[in-house]
One Martini backbone bead per residue (centre of mass of N, CA, C, O) as a GRO file, in nm:
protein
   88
    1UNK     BB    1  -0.537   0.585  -2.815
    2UNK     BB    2  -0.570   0.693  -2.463
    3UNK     BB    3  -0.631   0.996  -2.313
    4UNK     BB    4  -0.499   1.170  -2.051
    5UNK     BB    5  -0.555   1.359  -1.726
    6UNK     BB    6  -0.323   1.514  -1.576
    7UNK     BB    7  -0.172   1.640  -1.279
    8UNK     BB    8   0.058   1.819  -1.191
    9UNK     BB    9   0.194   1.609  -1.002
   10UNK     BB   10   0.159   1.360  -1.207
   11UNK     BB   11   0.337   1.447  -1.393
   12UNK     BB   12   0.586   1.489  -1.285
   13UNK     BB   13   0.650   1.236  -1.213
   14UNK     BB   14   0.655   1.138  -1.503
   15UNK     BB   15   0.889   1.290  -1.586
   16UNK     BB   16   1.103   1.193  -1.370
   17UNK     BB   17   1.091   0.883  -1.473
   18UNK     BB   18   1.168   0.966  -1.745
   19UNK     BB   19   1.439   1.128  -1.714
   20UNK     BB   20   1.576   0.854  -1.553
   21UNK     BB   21   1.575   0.611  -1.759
   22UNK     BB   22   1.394   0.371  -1.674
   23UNK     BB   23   1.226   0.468  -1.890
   24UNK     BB   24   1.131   0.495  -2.254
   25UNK     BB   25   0.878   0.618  -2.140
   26UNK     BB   26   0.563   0.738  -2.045
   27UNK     BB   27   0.413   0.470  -2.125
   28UNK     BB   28   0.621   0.317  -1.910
   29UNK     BB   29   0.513   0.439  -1.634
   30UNK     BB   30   0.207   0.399  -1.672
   31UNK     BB   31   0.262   0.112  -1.627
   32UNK     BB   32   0.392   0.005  -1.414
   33UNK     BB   33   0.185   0.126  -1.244
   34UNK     BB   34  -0.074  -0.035  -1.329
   35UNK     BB   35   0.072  -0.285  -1.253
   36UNK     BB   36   0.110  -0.216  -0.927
   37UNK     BB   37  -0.184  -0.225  -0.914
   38UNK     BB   38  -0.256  -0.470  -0.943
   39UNK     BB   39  -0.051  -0.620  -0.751
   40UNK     BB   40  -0.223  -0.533  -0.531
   41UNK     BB   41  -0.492  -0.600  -0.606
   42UNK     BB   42  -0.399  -0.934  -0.558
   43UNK     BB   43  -0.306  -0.870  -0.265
   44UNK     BB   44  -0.584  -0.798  -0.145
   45UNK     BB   45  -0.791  -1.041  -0.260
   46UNK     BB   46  -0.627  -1.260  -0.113
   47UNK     BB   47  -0.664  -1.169   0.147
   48UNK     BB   48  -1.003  -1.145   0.170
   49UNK     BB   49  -1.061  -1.424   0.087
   50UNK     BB   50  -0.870  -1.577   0.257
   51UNK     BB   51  -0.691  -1.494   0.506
   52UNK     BB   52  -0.881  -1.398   0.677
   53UNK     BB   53  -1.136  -1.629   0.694
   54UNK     BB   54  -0.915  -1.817   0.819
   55UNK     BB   55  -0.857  -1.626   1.065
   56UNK     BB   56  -1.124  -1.625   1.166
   57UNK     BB   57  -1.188  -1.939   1.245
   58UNK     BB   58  -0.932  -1.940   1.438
   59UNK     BB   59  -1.087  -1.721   1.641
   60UNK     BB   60  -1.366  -1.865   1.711
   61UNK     BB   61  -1.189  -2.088   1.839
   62UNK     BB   62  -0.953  -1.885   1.978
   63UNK     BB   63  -0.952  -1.596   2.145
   64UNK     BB   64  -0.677  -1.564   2.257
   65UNK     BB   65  -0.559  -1.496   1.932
   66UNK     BB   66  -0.612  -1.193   2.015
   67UNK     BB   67  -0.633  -0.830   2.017
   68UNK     BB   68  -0.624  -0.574   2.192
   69UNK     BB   69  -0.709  -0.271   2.081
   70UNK     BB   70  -0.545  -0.121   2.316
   71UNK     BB   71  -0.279  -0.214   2.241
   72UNK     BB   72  -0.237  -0.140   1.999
   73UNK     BB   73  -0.258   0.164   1.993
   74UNK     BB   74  -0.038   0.170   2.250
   75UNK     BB   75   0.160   0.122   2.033
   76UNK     BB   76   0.137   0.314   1.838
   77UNK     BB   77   0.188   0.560   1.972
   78UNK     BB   78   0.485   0.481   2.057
   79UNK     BB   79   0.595   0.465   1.798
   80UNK     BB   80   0.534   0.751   1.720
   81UNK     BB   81   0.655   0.906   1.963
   82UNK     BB   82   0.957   0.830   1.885
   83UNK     BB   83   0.983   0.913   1.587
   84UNK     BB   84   0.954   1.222   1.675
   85UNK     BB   85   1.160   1.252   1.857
   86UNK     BB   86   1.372   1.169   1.664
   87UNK     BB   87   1.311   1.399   1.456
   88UNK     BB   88   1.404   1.660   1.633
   0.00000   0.00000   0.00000
């Protein structure tokens, strides 16, 4: 078996899901962790393959149906500045 050496941040991690009782044992939080990272990298990898280039195809065929990024901007501005205002 292979030695790995973690950051002081993710030991305690590592310890902290050890002793929550969810896994048998620290290479058991480890494995989990490894699984969420694959599931990530192929929900990433069919996005980029295959969703996006759809998106691509309809997007030159129909330009109405972008969004103008100063739009985007800002609803994102706006969403932020609320979060912070409730979080005061």
């Amino acid at each position: 078996m292979s030695q790995i050496i973690l950051s002081k941040e993710f030991e305690e991690i590592v310890r902290r899901q050890d002793e929550g009782g969810r896994f048998p044992d620290a290479q058991g939080v480890v494995e989990a962790a490894l699984r969420l990272l694959e599931d990530d990298q192929h929900a990433f990898d069919s996005w980029a393959d295959e969703i996006l280039p759809a998106r691509h195809v309809e997007l030159v065929a129909d330009p109405d149906l972008g969004v103008n990024v100063e739009d985007v901007r800002a609803r994102i501005r706006g969403k932020a500045q609320a979060a912070f205002s409730k979080a005061r």
